[in-house]
C-alpha positions as CSV (number, residue, x, y, z in Angstrom):
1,X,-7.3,38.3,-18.9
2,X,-6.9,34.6,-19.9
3,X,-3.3,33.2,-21.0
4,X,-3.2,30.3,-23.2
5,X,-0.2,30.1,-25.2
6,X,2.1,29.2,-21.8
7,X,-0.2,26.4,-20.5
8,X,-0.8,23.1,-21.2
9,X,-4.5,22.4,-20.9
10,X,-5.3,20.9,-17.3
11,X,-6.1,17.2,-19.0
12,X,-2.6,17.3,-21.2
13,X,-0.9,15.6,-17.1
14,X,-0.3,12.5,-15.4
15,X,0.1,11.8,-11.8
16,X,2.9,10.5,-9.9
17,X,3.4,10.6,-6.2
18,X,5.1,8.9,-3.2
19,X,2.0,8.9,-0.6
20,X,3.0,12.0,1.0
21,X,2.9,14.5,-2.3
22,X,2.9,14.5,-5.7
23,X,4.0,15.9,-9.1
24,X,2.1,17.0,-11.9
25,X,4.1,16.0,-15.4
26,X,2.5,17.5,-18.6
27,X,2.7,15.7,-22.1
28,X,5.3,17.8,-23.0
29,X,7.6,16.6,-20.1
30,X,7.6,19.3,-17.7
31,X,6.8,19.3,-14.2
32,X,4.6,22.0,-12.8
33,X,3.3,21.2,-9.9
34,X,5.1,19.7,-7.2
35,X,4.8,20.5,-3.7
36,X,6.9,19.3,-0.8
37,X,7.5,17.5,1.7
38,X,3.3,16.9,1.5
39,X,0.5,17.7,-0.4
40,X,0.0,20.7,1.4
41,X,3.1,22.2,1.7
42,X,4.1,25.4,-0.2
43,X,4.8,24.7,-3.7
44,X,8.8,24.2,-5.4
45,X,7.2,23.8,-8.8
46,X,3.7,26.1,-10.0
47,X,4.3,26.9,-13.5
48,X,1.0,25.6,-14.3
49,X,-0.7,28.7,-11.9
50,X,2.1,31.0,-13.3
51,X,4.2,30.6,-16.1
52,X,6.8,32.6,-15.3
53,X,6.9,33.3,-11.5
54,X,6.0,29.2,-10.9
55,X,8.7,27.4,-11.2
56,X,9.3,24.3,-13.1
57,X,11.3,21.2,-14.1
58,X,11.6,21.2,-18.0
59,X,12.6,17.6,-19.7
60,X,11.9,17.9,-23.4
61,X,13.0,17.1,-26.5
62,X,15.4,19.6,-28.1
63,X,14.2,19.3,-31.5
64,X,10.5,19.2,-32.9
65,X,8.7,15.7,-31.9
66,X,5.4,14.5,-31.3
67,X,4.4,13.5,-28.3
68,X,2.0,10.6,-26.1
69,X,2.0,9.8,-22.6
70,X,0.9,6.7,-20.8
71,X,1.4,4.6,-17.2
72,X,3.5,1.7,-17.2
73,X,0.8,-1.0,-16.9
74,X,-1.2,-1.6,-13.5
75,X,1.1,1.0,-12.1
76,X,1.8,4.9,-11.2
77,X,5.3,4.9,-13.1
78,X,4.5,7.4,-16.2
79,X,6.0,7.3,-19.5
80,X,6.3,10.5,-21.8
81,X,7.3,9.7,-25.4
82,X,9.0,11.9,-27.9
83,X,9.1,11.1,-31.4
84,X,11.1,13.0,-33.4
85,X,12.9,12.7,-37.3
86,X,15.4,10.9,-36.2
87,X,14.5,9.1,-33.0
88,X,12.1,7.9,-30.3
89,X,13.0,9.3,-26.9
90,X,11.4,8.2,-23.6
91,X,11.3,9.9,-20.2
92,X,10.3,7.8,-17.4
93,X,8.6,9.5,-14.2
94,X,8.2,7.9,-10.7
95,X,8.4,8.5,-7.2
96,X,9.7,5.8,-4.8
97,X,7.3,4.8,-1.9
98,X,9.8,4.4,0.8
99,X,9.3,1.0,3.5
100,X,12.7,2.4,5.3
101,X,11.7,5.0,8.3
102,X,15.2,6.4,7.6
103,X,14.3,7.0,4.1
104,X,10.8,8.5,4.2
105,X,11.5,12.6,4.5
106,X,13.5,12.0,1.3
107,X,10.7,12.4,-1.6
108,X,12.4,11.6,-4.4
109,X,11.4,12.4,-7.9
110,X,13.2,10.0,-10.7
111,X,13.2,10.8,-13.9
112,X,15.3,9.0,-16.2
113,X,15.7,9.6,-20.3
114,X,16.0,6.3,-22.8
115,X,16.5,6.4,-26.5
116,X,14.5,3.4,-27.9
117,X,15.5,4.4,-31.2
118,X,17.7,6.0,-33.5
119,X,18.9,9.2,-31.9
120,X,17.5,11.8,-29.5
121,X,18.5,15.6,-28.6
122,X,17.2,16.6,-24.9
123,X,17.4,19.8,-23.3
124,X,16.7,20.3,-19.3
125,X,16.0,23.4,-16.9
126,X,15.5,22.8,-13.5
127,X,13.7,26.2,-11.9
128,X,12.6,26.0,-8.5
129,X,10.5,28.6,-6.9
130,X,10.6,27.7,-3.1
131,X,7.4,29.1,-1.4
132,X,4.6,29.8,-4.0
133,X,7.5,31.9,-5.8
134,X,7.9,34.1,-2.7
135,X,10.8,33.0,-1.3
136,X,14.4,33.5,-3.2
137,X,17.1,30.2,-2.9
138,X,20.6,29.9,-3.2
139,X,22.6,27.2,-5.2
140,X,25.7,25.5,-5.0
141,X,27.0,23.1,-7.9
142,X,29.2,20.3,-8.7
143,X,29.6,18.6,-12.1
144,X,26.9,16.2,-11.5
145,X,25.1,17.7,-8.5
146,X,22.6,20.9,-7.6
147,X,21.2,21.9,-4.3
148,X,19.2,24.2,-4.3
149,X,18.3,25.6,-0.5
150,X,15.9,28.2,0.6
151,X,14.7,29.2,3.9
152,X,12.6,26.3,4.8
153,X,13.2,23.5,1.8
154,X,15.9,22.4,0.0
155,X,16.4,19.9,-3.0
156,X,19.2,18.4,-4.3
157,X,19.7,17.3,-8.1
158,X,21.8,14.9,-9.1
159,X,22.6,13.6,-13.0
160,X,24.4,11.4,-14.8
161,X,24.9,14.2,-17.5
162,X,26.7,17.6,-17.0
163,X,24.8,20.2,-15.3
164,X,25.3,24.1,-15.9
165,X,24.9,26.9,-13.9
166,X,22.0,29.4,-15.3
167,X,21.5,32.1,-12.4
168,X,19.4,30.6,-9.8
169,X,18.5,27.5,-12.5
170,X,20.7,24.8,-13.6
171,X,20.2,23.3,-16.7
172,X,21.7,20.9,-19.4
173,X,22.2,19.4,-23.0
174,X,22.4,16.0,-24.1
175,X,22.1,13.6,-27.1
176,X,21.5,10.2,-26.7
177,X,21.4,7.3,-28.9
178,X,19.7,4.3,-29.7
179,X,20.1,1.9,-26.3
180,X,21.6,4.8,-23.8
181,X,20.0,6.4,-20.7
182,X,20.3,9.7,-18.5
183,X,19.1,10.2,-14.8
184,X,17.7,13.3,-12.7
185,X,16.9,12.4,-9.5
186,X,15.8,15.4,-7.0
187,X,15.6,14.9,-3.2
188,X,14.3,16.6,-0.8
189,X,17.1,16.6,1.8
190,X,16.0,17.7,5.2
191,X,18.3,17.1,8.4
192,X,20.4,14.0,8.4
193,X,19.6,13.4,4.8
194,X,22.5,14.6,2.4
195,X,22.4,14.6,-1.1
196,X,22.8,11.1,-2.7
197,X,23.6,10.1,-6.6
198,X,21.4,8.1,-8.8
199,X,23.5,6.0,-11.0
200,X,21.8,4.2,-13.7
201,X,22.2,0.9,-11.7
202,X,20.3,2.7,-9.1
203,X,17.8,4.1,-11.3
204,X,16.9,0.7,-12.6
205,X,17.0,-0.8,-9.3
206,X,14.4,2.1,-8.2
207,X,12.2,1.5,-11.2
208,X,11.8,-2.1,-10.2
209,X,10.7,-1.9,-6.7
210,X,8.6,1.3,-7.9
211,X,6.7,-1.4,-10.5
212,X,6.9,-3.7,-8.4
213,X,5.0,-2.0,-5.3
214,X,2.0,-0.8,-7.4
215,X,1.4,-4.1,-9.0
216,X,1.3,-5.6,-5.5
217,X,-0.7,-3.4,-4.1
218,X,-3.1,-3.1,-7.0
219,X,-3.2,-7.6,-7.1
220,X,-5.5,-7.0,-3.8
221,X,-8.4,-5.6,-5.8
222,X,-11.5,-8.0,-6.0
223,X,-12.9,-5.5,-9.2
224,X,-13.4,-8.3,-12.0
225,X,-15.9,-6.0,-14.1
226,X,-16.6,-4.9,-17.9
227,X,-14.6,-1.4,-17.4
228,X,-11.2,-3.3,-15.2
229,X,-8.6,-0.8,-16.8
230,X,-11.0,2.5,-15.5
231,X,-12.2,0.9,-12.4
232,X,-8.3,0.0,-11.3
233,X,-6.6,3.5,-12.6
234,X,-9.4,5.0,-10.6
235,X,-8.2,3.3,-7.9
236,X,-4.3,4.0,-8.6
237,X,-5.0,7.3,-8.3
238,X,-7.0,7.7,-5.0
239,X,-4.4,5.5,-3.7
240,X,-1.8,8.8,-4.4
241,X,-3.8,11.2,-3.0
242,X,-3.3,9.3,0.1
243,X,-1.4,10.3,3.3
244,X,0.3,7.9,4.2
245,X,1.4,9.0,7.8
246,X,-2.2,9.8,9.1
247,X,-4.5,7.2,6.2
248,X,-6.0,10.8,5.0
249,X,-7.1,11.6,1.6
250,X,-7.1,14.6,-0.1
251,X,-10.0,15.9,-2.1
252,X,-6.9,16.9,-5.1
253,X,-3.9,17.7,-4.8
254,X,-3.7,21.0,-6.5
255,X,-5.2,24.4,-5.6
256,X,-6.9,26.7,-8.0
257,X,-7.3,24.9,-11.0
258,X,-10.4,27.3,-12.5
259,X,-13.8,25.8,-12.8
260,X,-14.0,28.7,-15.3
261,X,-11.2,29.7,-17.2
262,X,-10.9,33.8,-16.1
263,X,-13.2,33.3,-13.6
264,X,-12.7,33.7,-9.8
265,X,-14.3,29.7,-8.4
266,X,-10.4,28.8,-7.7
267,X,-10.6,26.9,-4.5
268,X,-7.9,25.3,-2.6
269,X,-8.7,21.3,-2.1
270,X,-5.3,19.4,-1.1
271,X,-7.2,18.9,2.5
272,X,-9.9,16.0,3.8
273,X,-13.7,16.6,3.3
274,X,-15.7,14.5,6.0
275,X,-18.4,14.6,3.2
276,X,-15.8,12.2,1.0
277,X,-15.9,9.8,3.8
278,X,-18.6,7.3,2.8
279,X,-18.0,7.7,-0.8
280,X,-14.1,6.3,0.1
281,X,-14.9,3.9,2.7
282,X,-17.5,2.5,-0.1
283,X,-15.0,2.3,-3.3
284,X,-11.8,0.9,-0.6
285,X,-13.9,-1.7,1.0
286,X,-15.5,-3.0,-2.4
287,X,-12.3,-3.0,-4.2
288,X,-11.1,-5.0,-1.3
289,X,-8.4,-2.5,-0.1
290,X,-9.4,-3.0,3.6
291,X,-6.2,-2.0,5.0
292,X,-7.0,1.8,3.2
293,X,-10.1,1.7,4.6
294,X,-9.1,1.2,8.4
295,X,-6.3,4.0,8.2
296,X,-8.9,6.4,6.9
297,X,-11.3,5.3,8.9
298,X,-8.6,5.8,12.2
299,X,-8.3,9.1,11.0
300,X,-11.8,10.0,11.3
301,X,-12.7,9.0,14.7
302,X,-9.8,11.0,16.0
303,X,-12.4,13.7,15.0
304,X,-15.4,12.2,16.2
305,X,-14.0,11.6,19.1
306,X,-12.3,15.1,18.8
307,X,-15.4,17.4,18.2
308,X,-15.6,20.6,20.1
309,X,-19.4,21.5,20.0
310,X,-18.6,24.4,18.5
311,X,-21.5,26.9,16.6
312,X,-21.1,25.0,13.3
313,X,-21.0,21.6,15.3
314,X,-19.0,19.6,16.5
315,X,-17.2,18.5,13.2
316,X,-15.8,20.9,10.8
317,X,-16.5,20.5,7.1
318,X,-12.7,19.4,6.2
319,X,-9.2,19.2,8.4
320,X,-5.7,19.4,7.2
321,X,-3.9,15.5,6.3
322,X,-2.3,15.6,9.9
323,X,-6.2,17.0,11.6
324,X,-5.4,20.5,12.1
325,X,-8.4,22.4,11.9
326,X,-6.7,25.6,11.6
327,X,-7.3,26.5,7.4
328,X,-7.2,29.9,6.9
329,X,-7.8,31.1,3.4
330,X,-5.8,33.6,1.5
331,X,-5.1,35.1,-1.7
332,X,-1.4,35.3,-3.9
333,X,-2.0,37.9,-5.6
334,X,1.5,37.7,-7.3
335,X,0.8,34.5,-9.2
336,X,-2.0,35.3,-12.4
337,X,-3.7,31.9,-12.3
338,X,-3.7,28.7,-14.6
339,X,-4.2,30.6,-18.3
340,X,-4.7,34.3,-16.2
341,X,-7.2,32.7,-13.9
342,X,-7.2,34.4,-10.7
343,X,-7.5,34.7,-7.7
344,X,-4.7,31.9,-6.7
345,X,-5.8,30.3,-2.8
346,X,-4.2,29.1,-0.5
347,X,-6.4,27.3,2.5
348,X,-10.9,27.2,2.4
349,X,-13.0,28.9,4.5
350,X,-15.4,26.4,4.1
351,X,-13.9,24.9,6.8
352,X,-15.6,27.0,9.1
353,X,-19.3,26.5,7.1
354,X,-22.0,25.1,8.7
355,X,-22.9,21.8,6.8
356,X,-25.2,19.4,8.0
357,X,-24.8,16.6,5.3
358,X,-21.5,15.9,6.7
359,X,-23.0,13.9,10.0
360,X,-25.0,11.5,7.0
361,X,-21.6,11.1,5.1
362,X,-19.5,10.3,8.4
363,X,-22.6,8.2,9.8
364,X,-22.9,6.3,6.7
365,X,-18.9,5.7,6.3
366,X,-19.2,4.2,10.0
367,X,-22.2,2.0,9.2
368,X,-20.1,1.0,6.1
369,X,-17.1,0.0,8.0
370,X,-19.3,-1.6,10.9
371,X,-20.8,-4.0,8.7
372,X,-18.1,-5.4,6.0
373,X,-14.8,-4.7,7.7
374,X,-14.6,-4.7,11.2
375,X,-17.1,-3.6,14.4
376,X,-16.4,-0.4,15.9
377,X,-15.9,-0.5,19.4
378,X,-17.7,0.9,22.2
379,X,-15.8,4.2,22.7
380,X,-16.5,4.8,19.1
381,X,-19.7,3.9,19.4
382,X,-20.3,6.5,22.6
383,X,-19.0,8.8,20.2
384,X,-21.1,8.5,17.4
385,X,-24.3,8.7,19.7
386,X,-23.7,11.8,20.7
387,X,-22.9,13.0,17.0
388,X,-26.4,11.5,16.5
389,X,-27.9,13.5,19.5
390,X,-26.6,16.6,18.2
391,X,-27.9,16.4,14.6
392,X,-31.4,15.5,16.3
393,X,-31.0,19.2,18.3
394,X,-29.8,20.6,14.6
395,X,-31.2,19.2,11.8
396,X,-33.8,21.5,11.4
397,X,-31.8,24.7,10.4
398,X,-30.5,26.7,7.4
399,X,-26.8,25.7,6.2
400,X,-24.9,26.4,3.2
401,X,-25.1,22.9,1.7
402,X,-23.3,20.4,-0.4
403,X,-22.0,22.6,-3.0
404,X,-20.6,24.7,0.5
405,X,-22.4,28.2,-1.4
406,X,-21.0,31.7,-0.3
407,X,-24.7,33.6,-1.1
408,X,-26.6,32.7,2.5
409,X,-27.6,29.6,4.3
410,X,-31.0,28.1,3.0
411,X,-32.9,25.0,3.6
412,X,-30.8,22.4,1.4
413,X,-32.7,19.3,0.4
414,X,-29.5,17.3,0.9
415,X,-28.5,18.9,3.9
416,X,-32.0,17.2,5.4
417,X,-31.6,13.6,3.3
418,X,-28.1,13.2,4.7
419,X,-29.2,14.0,8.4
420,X,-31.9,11.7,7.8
421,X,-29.1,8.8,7.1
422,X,-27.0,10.2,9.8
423,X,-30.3,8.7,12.2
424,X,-31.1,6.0,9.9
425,X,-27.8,4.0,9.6
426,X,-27.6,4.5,13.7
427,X,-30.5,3.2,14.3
428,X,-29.5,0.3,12.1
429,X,-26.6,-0.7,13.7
430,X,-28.1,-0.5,17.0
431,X,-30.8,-3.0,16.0
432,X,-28.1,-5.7,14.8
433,X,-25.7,-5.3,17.3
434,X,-27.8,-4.7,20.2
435,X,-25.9,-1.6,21.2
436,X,-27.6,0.9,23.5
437,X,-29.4,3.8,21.9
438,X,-31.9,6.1,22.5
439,X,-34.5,4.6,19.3
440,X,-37.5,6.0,20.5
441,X,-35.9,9.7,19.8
442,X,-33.6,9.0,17.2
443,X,-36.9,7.3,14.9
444,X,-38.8,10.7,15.9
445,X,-35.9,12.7,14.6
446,X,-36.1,10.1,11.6
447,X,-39.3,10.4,10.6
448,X,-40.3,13.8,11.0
449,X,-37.0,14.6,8.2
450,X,-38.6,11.8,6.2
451,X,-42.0,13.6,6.1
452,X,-40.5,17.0,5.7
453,X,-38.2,15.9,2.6
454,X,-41.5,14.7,1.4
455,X,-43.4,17.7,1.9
456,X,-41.6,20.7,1.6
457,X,-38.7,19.2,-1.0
458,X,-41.2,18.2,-3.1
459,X,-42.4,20.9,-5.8
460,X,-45.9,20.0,-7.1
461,X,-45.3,22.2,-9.8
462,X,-42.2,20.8,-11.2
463,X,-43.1,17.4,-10.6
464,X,-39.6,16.7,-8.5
465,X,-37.4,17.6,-5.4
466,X,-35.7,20.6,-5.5
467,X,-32.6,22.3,-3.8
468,X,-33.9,23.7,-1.1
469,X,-37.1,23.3,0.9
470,X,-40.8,25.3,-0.9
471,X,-38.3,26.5,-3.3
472,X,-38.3,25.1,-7.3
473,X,-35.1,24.9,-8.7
474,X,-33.9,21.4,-9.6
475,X,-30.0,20.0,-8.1
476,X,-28.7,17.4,-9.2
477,X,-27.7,16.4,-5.2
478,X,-30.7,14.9,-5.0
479,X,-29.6,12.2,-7.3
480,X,-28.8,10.9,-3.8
481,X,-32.1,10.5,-2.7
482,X,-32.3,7.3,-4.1
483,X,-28.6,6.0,-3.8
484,X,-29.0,6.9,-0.1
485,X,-32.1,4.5,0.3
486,X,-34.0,7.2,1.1
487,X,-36.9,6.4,-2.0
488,X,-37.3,3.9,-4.0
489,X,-35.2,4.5,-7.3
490,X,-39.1,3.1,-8.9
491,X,-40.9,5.6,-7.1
492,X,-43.2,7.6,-9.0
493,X,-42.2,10.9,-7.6
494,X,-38.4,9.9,-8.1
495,X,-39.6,8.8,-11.5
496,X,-40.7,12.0,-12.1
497,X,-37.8,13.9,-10.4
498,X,-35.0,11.8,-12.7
499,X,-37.3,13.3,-15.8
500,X,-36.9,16.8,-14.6
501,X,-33.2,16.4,-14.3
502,X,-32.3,14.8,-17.6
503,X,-34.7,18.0,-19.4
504,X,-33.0,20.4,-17.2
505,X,-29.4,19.7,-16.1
506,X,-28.1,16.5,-18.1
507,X,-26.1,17.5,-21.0
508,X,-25.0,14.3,-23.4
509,X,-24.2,12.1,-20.1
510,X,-23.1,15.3,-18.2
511,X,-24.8,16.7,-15.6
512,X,-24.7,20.3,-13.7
513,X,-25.0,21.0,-10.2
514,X,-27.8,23.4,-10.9
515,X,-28.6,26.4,-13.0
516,X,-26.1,29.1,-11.0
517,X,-28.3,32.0,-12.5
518,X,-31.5,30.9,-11.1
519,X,-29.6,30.4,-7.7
520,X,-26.8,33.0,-7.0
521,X,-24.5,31.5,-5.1
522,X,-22.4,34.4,-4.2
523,X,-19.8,34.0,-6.9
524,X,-19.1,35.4,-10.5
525,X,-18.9,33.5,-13.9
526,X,-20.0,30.2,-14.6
527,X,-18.9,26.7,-14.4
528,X,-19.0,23.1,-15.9
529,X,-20.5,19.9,-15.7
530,X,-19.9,18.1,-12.5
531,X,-18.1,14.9,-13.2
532,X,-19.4,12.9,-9.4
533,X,-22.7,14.4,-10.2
534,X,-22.8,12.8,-14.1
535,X,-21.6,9.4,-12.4
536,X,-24.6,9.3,-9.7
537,X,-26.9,10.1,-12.7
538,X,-25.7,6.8,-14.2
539,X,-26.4,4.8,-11.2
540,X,-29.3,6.4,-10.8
541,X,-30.6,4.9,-14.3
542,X,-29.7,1.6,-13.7
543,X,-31.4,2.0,-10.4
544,X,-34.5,2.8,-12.0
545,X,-34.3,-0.4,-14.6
546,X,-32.8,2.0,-17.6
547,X,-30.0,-0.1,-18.1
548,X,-29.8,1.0,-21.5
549,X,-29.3,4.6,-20.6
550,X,-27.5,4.1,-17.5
551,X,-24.7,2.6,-19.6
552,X,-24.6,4.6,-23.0
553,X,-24.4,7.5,-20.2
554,X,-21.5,5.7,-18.4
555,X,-19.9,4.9,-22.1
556,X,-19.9,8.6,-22.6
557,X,-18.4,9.8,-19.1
558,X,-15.6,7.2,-19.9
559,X,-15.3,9.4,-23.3
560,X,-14.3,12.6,-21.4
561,X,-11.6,10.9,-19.0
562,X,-8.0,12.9,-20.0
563,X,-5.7,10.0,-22.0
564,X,-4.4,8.5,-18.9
565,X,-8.1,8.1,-17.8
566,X,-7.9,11.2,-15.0
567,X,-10.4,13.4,-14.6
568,X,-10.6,16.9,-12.9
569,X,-13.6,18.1,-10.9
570,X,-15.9,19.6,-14.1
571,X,-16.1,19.0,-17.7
572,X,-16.5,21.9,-19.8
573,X,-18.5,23.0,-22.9
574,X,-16.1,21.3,-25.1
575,X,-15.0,18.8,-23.1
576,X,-12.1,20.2,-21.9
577,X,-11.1,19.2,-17.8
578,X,-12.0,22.1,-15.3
579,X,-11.3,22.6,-11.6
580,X,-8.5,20.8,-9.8
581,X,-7.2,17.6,-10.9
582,X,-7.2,14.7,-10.1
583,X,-10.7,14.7,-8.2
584,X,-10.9,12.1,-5.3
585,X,-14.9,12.3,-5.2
586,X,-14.7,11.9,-9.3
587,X,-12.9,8.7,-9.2
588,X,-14.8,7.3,-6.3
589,X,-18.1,7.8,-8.2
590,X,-16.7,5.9,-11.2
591,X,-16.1,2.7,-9.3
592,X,-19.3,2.9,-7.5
593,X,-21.3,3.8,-10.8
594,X,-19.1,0.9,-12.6
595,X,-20.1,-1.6,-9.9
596,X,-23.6,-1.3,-9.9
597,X,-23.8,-0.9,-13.4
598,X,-22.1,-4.2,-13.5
599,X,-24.4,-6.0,-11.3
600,X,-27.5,-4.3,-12.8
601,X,-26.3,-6.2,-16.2
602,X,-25.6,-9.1,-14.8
């Protein structure tokens, strides 16, 4: 069954977010998706994963009006516009970033309402459903006040307008005219925090600081480029799906958004991948957020340091934003999807995969860090050697890969390139800080992967690598291959391979992970373009000397970025955004395809 007429498209929402969560506002003005206190707590509002049983927080218009959306410049504050017959309405959304200790369990959400011109009607319905929708709240009311308390969370509402009672909802009417305002402030009040007003003086006040913190934060960034306003939203929005509390990042911040509309890929990614970690180190430290960098960076060698050996090594493929490694995966069955899209997850048994590119990712983030921020230190360093011991004892086994598969473990091309940077980057920072190593066993482990990428991942017949070792069927992970510094991006094999991949999986810019018929990979129904995957293809060109092509295909990604320049994990047939939204890995591969692109120009 698919839905439609209930849903806003994925693409039709902007971001905002206080570090610790954040709220999905549609172009209509509604808020469906918001969980809290963090990213992956159980969600207050999930209208957009069920329309009726989600919950939602409804600021709109009351008569007929046009509609545009936008983010107050070099910021996260997002503007919805109405325009209507008689006036031009504006609803301002923004979550505080709280400095005060006191202050942080608050999450607040403003939203406050101008009229910019003539007159304006606005109609509001607050409609929390506390746990998913599973778990039934009570409310108690002022004139000017709603808290709304369930078992575990409770929210308070205050407004500067009259609120009324509608069973477990509260909602309310208003008209304003040209030069007047409304506020809605909810808080999440928890212990010693009690509900607190938001007078407009306050609202104002809280809008300034808002502006004020993005712009400083975003003044640090050394980005001086052709493609500034992408590069710098890009960057906006990786720096909301940050933790603040532990310096993780999530891989989204929703759960599943369908890769398919009706179809059953509906993963759960509001947790950390390890394999994001050299891709975020990379885009932090180049945009010159070094302060980003080390917090994430302090939240990964907790878990190298951490690692329990255990039969899928001694990392796991992702951990929760405070490092549990506890994820279990489950099913709500009473929510039908975004647009009748189910099954609706919660948690990813991926966790418990065995995936070797991880060690390459981690390695590589390290080596990264090591070499233009700061030198690890020793303990770090005993660390990492015996992550680099293991993958010599393990490289040479079947996993379930980059794309984390559920039809069997093969012989993944990338699983084999990335372990062959896990030794590589090692062995290079041994060799320029003099640091003890065992080289002659970490080069053997080196070179015998090198040959056997060469050999075995190579398919005579298709003139390219492949997925997966004496196998013929193209992926576009090995795009890496090159980026990685594994081949020359002039090499006449890679030549050849980049060929093979434009014919086969490159569709006007976009590119596909790999042809899911010819490779079952254990799940139903199809899916789109892969947006990181389209990106590496573009620095892939400009590696090779096809500037031309690299940046008519870059031109084109930019075309399929949402109108606040967002973009979700795939790109389907028609362009529409598929999967959950905003991608981290999406918007990191923008900035790193944007700087090399820029330097390959000159």
């Amino acid at each position: 069954m698919v839905v439609t007429s209930r849903y806003l498209p994925i693409a039709e929402h902007g971001l905002i977010g206080d570090l610790r969560t954040v709220a999905l506002v549609g172009s209509d003005g509604t808020i469906d998706w918001y969980c809290c206190p963090r990213f992956d707590a159980p969600s207050v509002f999930a209208s957009l994963l069920d329309a009726e049983r989600g919950g939602s927080f409804e600021l709109t218009a009351a008569v007929p009006a046009r509609t545009g959306q936008f983010y107050f410049p070099d910021t996260n504050v997002l503007l919805t516009r109405f325009f209507s017959g008689d006036g031009v309405g504006e609803v301002q959304d923004f979550m505080p970033v709280r400095g005060d200790p006191a202050e942080a369990g608050r999450h607040r959400l403003i939203r406050r309402v101008l009229c910019v011109r003539g007159t304006v009607p606005f109609r509001v319905r607050v409609a929390p459903r506390f746990g998913y929708g599973t778990e039934p709240h009570t409310l108690r009311t002022t004139v000017d006040t709603a808290v709304f308390e369930s078992a575990r969370t409770s929210l308070a509402l205050t407004s500067t307008v009259p609120l009324q009672r509608d069973g477990p909802d509260v909602r309310a009417e208003f008209k304003l005219a040209e030069g007047e305002a409304a506020v809605f402030a909810l808080d999440h009040i928890d212990g010693d925090l009690a509900p607190r007003g938001c007078a407009h003086a306050d609202a104002e006040r809280e809008f300034a600081e808002t502006v004020a913190y993005w712009r400083s934060w975003l003044s640090a960034s050394r980005y001086r480029g052709r493609w500034r306003e992408m590069v710098h939203r890009s960057a906006l929005t990786l720096k909301l799906l940050t933790y603040a509390p532990t310096g993780a990042i999530v891989a989204a911040p929703t759960t599943s958004l369908p890769e398919q509309l009706g179809g059953e890929r509906n993963w759960d990614y509001r947790y950390v991948w390890i394999r994001d970690a050299a891709f975020c180190v990379y885009a932090l430290l180049r945009l010159g957020f070094t302060g980003e960098a080390e917090a994430f960076m302090r939240f990964l060698t907790r878990h190298i340091s951490s690692g329990n050996g255990g039969p899928a090594g001694p990392l796991q493929v992702m951990y929760g934003i405070d490092g549990r490694t506890d994820l279990p995966e489950r099913e709500l069955p009473h929510l039908e999807g975004h647009q009748g899209s189910a099954p609706v997850r919660v948690g990813n048994a991926a966790a418990g995969q065995l995936q070797l590119d991880i060690y390459g990712a981690l390695i590589d983030s390290v080596y990264l860090y090591d070499s233009w921020a700061q030198p690890i230190s020793s303990d770090q360093w005993d660390d990492l050697c015996a992550l680099v011991d293991w993958v010599c004892d393990h490289w040479d086994q079947p996993d379930e890969g980059v794309w984390e598969t559920r039809g069997g473990r093969k012989n993944f091309l990338y699983s084999r390139l990335m372990c062959w940077v896990a030794l590589e980057r090692a062995i290079r920072m041994a060799h320029r800080r003099g640091l003890p190593a065992d080289l002659p066993r970490w080069r053997e482990h080196r070179d015998r992967i090198y040959r056997r990428i060469m050999t075995r991942g190579w398919s005579a017949s298709r003139r390219a690598f492949v997925q997966y070792e004496d196998g013929d069927v193209l992926d576009a992970a090995v795009l890496m291959l090159p980026l990685a510094k594994f081949v020359s991006p002039t090499d006449p094999k890679w030549l050849s391979t980049l060929d093979a991949l434009t014919g086969d999986l490159v569709s006007d810019s976009l590119v596909y992970r790999y042809d899911s018929e010819a490779v079952p990979d254990g799940l139903r129904g199809d899916e789109g373009t892969f947006s990181i995957c389209s990106f590496w293809y573009v620095e892939a060109l400009a590696r090779a000397g096809r500037i031309d092509e690299a940046r008519l295909a870059f031109e084109k990604m930019l075309t399929y970025a949402n109108h606040l320049g967002l973009y979700a994990e795939e790109i389907g047939r028609t362009g529409e955004q598929q999967g959950n939204f905003p991608q981290a890995f999406t918007h990191l591969a923008l900035i790193s395809a944007a700087f090399n692109l820029d330097r390959a120009l000159g």
